[in-house]
N, C-alpha and C positions, 0 to 999 in steps of 0.2 A: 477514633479513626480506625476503618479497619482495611484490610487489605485488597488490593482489586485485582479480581480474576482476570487473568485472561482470556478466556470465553466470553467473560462480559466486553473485552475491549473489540475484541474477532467483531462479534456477532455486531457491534454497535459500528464499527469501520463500515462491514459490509451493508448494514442498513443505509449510512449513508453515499455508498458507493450506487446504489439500485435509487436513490431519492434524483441519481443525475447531477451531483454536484462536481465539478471538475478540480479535482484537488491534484497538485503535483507532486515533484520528488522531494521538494524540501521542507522540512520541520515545522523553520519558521513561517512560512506560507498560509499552511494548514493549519498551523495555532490560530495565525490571523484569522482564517477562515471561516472558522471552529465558535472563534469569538467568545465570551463570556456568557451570552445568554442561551446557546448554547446545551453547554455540560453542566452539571450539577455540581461542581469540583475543577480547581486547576490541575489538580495532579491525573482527574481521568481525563481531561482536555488534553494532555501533553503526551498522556500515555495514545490515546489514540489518533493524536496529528503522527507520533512519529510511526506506529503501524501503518498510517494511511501512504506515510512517505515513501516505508520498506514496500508498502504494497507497490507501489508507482513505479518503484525503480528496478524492480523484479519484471515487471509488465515490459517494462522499458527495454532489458536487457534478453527477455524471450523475443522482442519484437528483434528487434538490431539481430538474434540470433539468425529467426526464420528469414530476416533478410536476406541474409547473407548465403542459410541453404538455401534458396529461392534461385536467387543469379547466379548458382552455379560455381561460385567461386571457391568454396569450401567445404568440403565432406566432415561428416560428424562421424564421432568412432563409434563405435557397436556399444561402447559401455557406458556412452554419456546420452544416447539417444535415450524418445520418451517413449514406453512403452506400454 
């Protein structure tokens, strides 16, 4: 057994992010998803459902941000903005 990069998990999340598959923020979802036939391996299945999840909820949480600068409601400080 050897060890799995993470660039191999990166690079294989984003392949399947561009293939249009709708994976959400949870774990167990995306394993399902993932299914066995799949990944090559349970341990790179698991490693990259839960990347996929991190990726979702990150997506999730820039969305809900720019909402919220959007309607005005809320100013960003100068040090957290994207630049």
């Amino acid at each position: 057994m050897g060890r799995i990069k993470q660039l191999m998990v990166k690079r294989a999340s984003k392949d399947l992010l561009t293939k249009g598959l709708n994976f959400g923020e949870h774990f167990t979802g995306n394993k399902t998803m993932l299914g066995s036939n799949t990944m090559p391996s349970k341990k790179i299945r698991n490693k990259v459902a839960g990347y996929l999840a991190r990726l979702r909820r990150a997506q999730i949480k820039v969305k809900a941000a720019e909402d919220l600068i959007l309607s005005g409601k809320t100013q960003v400080p100068a040090e957290t903005a994207y630049s």
